[in-house]
GUDOLO-554942 format. One record per atom (N, C-alpha, C, CB): residue in one letter; atom name; x, y, z. Coordinates in steps of 0.1 Angstrom, whole numbers, always signed. Glycine has a CB too. Layout:
<sites>
{code: A	site: CA	u: X	v: Y	w: Z} $
...
</sites>
This chain:
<sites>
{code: X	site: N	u: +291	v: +134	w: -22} $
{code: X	site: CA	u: +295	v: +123	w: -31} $
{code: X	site: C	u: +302	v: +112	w: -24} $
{code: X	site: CB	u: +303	v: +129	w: -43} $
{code: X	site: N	u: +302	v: +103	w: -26} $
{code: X	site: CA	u: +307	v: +86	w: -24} $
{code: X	site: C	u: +321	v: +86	w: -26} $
{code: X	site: CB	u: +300	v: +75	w: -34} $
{code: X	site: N	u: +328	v: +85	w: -14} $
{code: X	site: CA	u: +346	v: +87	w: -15} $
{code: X	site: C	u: +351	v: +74	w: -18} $
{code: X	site: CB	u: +354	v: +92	w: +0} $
{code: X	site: N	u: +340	v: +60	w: -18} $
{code: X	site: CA	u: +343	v: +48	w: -18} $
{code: X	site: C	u: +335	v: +41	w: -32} $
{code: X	site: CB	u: +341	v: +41	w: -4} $
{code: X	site: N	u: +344	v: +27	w: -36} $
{code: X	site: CA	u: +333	v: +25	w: -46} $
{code: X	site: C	u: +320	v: +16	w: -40} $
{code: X	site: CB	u: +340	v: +17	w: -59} $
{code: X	site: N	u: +325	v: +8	w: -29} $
{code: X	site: CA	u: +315	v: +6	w: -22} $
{code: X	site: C	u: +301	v: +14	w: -14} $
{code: X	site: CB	u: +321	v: +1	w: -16} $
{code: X	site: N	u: +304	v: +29	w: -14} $
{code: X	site: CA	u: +296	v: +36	w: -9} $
{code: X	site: C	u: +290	v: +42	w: -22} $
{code: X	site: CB	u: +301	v: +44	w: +0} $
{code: X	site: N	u: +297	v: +45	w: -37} $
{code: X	site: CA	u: +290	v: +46	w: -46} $
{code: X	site: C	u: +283	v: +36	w: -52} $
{code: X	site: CB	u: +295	v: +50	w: -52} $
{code: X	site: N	u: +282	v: +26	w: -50} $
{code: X	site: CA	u: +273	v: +12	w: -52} $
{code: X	site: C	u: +260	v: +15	w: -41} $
{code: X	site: CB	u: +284	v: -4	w: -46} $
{code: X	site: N	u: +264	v: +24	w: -31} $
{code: X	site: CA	u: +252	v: +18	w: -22} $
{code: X	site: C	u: +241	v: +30	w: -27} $
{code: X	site: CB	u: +256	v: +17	w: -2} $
{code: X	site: N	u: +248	v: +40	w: -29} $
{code: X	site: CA	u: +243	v: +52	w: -33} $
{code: X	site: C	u: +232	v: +51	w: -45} $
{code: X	site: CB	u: +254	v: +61	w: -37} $
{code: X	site: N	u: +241	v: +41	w: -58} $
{code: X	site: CA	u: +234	v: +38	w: -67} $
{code: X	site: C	u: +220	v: +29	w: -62} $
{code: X	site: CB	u: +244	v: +33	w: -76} $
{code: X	site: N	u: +220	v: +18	w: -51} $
{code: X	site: CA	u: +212	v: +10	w: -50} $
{code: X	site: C	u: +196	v: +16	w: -43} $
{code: X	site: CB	u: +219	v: +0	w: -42} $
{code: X	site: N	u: +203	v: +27	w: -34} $
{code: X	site: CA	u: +195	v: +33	w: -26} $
{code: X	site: C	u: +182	v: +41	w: -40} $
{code: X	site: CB	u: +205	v: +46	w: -14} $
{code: X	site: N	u: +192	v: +46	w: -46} $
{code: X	site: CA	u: +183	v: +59	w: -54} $
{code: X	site: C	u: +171	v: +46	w: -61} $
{code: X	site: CB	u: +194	v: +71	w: -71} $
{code: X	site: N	u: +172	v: +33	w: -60} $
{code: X	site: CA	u: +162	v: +24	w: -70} $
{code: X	site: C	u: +158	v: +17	w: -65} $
{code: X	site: CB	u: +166	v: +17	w: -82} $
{code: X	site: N	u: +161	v: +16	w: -52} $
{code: X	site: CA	u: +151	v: +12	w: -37} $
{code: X	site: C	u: +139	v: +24	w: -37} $
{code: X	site: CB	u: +162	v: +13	w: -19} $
{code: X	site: N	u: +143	v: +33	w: -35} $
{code: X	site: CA	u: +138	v: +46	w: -32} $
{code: X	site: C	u: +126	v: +47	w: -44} $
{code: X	site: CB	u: +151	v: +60	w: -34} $
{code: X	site: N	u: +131	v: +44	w: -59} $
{code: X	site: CA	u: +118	v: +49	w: -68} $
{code: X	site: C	u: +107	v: +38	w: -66} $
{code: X	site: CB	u: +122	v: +52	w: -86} $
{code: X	site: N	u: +115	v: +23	w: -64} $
{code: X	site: CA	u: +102	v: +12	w: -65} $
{code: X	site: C	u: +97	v: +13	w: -51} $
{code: X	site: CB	u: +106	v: -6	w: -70} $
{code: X	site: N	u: +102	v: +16	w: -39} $
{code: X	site: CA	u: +90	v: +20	w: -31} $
{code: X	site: C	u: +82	v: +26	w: -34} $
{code: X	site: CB	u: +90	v: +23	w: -21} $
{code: X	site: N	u: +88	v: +37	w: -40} $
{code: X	site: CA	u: +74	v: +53	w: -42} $
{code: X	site: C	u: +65	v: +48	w: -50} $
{code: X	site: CB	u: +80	v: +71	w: -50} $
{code: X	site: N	u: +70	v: +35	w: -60} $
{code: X	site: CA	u: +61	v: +33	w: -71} $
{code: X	site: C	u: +46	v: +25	w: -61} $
{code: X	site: CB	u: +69	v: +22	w: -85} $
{code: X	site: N	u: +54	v: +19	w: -55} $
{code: X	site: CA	u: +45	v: +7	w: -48} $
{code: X	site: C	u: +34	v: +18	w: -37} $
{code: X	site: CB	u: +58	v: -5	w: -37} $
{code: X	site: N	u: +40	v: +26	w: -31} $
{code: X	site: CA	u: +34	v: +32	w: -20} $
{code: X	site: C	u: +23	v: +37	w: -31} $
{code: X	site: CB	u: +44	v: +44	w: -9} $
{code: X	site: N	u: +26	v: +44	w: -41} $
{code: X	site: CA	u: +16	v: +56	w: -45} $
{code: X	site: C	u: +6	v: +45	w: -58} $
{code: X	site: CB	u: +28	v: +74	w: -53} $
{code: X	site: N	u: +6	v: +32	w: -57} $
{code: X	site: CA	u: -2	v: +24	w: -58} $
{code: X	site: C	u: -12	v: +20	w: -49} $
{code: X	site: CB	u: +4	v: +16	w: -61} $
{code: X	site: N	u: -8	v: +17	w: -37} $
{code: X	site: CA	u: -13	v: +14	w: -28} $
{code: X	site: C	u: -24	v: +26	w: -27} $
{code: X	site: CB	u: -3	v: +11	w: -18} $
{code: X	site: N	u: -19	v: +36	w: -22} $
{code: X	site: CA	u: -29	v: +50	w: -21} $
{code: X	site: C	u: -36	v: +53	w: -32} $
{code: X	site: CB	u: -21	v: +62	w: -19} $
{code: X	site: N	u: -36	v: +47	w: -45} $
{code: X	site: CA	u: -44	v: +48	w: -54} $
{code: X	site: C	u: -54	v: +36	w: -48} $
{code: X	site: CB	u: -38	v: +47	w: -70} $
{code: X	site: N	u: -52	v: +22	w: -45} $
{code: X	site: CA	u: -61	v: +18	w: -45} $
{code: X	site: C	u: -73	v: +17	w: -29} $
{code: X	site: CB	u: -55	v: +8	w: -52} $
{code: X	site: N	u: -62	v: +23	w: -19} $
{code: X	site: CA	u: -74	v: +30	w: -13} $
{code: X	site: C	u: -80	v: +39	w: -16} $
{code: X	site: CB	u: -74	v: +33	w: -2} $
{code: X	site: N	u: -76	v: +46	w: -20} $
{code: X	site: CA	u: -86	v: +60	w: -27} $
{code: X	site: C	u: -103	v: +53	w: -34} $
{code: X	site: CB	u: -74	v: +68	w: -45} $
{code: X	site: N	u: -97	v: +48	w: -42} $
{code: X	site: CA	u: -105	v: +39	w: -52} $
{code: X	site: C	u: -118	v: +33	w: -43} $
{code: X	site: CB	u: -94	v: +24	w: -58} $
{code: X	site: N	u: -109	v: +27	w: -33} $
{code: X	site: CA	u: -120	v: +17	w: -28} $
{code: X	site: C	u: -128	v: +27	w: -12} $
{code: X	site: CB	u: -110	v: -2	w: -23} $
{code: X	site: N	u: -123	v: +36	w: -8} $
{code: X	site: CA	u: -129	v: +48	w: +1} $
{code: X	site: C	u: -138	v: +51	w: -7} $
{code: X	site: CB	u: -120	v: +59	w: +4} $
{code: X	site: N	u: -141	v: +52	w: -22} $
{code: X	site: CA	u: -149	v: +56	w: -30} $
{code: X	site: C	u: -163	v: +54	w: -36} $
{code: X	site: CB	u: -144	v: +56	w: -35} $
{code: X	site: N	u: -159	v: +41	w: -35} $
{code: X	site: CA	u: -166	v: +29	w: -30} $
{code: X	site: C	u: -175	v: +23	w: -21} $
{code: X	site: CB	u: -161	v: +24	w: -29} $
{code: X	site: N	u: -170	v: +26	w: -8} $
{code: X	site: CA	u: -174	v: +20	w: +4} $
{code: X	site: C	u: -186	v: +34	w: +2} $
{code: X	site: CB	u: -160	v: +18	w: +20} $
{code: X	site: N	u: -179	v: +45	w: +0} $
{code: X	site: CA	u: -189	v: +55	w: -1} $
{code: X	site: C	u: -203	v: +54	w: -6} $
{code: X	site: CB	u: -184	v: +63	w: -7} $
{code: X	site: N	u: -196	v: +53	w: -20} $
{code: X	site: CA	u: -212	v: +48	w: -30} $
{code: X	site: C	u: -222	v: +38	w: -30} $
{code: X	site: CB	u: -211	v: +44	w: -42} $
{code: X	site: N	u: -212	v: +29	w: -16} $
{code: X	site: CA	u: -223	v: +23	w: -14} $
{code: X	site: C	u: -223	v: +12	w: -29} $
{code: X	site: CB	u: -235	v: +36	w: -13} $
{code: X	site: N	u: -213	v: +7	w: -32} $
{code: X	site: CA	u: -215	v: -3	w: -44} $
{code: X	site: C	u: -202	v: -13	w: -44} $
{code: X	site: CB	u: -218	v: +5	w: -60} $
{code: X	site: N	u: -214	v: -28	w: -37} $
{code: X	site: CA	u: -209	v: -36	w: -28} $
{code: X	site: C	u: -198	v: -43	w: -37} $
{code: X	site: CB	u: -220	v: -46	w: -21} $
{code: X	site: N	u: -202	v: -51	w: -53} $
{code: X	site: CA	u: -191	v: -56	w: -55} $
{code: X	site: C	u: -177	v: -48	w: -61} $
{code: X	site: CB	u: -196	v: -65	w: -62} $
{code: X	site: N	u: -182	v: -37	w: -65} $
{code: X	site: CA	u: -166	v: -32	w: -68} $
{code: X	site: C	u: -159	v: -32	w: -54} $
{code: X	site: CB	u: -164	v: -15	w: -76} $
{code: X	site: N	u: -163	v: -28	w: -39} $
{code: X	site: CA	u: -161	v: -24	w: -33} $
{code: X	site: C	u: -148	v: -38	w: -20} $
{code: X	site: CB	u: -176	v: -16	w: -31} $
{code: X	site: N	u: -158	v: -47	w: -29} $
{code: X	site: CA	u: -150	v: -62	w: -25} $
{code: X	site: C	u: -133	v: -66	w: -35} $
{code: X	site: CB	u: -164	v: -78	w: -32} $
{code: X	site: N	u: -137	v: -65	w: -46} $
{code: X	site: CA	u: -123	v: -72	w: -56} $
{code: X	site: C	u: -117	v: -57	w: -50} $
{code: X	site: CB	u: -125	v: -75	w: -80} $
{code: X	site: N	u: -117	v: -44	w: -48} $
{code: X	site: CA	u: -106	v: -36	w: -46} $
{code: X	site: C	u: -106	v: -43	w: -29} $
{code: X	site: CB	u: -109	v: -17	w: -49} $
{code: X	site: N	u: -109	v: -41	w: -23} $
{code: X	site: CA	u: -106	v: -47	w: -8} $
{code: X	site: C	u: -98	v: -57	w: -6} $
{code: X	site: CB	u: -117	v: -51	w: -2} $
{code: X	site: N	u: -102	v: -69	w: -18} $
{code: X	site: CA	u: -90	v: -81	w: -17} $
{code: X	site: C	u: -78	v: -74	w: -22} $
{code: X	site: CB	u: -93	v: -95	w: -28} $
{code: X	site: N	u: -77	v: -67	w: -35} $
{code: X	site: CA	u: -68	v: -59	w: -42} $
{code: X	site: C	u: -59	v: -54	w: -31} $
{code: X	site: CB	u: -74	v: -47	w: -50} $
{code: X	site: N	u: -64	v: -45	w: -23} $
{code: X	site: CA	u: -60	v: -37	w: -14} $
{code: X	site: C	u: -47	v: -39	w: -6} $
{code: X	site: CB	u: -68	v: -37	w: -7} $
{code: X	site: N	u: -57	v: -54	w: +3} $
{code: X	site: CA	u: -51	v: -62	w: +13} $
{code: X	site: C	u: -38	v: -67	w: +3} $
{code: X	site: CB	u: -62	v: -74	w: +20} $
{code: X	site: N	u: -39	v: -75	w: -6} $
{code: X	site: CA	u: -30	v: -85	w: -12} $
{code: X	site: C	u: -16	v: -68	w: -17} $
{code: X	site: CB	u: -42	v: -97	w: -30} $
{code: X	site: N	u: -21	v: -62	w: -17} $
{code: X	site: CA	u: -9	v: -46	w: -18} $
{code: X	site: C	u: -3	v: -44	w: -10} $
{code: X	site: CB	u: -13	v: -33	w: -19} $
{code: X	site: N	u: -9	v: -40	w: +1} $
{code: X	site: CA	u: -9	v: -39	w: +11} $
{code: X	site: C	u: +4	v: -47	w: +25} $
{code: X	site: CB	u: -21	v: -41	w: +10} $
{code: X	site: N	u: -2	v: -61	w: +24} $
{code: X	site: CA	u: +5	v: -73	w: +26} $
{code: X	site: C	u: +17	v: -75	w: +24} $
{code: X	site: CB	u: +1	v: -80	w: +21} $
{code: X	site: N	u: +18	v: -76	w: +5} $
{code: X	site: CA	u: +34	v: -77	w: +0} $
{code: X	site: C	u: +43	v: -64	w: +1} $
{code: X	site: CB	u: +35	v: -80	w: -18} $
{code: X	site: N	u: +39	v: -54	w: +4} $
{code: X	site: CA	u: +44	v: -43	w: +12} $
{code: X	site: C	u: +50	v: -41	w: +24} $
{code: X	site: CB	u: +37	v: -37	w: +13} $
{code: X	site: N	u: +42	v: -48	w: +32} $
{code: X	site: CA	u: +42	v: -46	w: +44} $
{code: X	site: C	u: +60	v: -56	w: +51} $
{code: X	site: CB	u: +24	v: -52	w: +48} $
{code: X	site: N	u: +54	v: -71	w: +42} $
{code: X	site: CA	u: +65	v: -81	w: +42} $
{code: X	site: C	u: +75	v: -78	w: +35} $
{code: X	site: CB	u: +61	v: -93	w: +38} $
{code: X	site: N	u: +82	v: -67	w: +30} $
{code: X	site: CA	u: +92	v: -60	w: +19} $
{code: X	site: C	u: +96	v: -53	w: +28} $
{code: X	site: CB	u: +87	v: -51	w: +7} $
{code: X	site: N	u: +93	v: -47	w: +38} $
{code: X	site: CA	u: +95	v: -37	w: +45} $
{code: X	site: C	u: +96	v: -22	w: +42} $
{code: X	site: CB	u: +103	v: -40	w: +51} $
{code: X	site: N	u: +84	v: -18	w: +32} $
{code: X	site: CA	u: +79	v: -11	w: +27} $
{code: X	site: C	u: +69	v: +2	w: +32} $
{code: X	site: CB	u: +76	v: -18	w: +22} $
{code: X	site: N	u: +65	v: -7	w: +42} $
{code: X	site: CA	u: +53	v: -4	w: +52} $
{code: X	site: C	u: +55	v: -8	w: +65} $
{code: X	site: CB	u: +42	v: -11	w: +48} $
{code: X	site: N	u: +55	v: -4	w: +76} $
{code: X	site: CA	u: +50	v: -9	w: +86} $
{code: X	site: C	u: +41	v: -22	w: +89} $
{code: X	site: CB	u: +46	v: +0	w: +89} $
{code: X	site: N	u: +44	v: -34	w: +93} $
{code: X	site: CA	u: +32	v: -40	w: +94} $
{code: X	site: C	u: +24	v: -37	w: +104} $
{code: X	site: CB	u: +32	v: -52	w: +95} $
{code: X	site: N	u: +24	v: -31	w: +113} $
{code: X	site: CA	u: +17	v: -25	w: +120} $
{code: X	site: C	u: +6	v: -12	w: +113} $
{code: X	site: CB	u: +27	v: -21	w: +129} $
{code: X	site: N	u: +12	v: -11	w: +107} $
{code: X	site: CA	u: +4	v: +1	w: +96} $
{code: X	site: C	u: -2	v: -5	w: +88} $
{code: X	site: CB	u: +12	v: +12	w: +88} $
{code: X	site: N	u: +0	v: -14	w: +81} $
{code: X	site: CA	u: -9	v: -22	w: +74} $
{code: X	site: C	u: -13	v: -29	w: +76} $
{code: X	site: CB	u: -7	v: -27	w: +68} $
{code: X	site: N	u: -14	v: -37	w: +92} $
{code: X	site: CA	u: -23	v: -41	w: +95} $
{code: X	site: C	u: -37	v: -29	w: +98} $
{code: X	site: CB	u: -18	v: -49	w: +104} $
{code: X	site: N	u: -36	v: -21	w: +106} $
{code: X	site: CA	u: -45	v: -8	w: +109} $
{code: X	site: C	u: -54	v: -6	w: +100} $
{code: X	site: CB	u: -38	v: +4	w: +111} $
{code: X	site: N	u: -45	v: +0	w: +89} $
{code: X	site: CA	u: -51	v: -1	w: +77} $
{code: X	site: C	u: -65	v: -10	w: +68} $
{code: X	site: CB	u: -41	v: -3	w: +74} $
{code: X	site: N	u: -56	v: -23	w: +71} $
{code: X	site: CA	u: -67	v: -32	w: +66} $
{code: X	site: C	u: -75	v: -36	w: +75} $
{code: X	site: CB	u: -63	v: -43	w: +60} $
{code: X	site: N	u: -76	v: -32	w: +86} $
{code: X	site: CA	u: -88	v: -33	w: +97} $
{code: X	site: C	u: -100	v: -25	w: +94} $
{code: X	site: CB	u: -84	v: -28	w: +111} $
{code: X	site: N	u: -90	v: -13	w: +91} $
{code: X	site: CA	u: -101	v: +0	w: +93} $
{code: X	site: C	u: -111	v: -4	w: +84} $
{code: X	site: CB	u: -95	v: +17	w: +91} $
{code: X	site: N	u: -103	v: -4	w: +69} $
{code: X	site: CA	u: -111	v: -3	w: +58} $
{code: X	site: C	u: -119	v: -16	w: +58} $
{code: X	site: CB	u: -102	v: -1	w: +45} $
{code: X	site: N	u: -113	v: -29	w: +67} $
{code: X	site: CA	u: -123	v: -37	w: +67} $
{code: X	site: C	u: -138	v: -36	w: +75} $
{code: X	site: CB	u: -117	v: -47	w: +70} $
{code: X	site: N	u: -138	v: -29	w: +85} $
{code: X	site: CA	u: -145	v: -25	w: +92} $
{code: X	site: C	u: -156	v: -17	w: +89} $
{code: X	site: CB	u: -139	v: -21	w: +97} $
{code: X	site: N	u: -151	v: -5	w: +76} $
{code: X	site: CA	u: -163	v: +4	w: +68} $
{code: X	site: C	u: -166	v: -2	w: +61} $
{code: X	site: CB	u: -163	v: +16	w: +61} $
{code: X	site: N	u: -159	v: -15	w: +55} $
{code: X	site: CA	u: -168	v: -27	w: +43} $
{code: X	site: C	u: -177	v: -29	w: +54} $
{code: X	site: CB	u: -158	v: -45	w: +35} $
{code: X	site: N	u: -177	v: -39	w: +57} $
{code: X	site: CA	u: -184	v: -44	w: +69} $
{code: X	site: C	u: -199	v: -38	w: +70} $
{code: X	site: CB	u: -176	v: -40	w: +81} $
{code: X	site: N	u: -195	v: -22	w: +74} $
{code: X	site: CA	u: -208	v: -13	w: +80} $
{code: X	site: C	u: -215	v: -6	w: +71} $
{code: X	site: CB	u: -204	v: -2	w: +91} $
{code: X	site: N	u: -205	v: -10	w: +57} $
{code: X	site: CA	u: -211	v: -6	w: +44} $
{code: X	site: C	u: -230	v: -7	w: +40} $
{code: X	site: CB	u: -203	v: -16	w: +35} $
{code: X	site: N	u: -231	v: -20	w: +45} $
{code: X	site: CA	u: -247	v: -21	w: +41} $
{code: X	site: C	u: -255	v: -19	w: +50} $
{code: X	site: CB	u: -252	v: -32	w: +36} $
{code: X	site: N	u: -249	v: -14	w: +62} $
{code: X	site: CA	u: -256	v: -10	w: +75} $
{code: X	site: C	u: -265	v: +2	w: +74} $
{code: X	site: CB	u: -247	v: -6	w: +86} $
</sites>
């Protein structure tokens, strides 16, 4: 427990940092899921608006420091990459 009120302030701040990343992260991973699903089936335009989706998630994440931008960049390579080779 927090011996200070300044450290119980931070304590409080952390725990609601902590849930809106998890909210954000386990968005994000819904909407690659989504769009892995996609690239799969083989069905080009859903497979585009989640891809912009993705990236634009992804992105404001990344710049939050939420994410790695290095990881989100990777990320939106990769999956740009199986768009890409999608109709190959």
């Amino acid at each position: 427990m927090a011996n200070h009120k300044s450290a119980a302030k931070r304590a409080r701040q952390s725990i609601v940092k902590n849930e809106r990343n998890a909210t954000t992260k386990k968005a994000i991973r819904t909407v690659e899921k989504k769009l892995r699903a996609a690239i799969t089936s083989n069905s080009a335009d859903e497979a585009k608006t989640l891809l912009q989706t993705f990236t634009s998630k992804i992105g404001k994440a990344a710049q939050k420091g939420i994410l790695h931008k290095n990881n989100a960049s990777r990320k939106i390579s990769r999956l740009s990459k199986s768009f890409a080779q999608m109709g190959k």
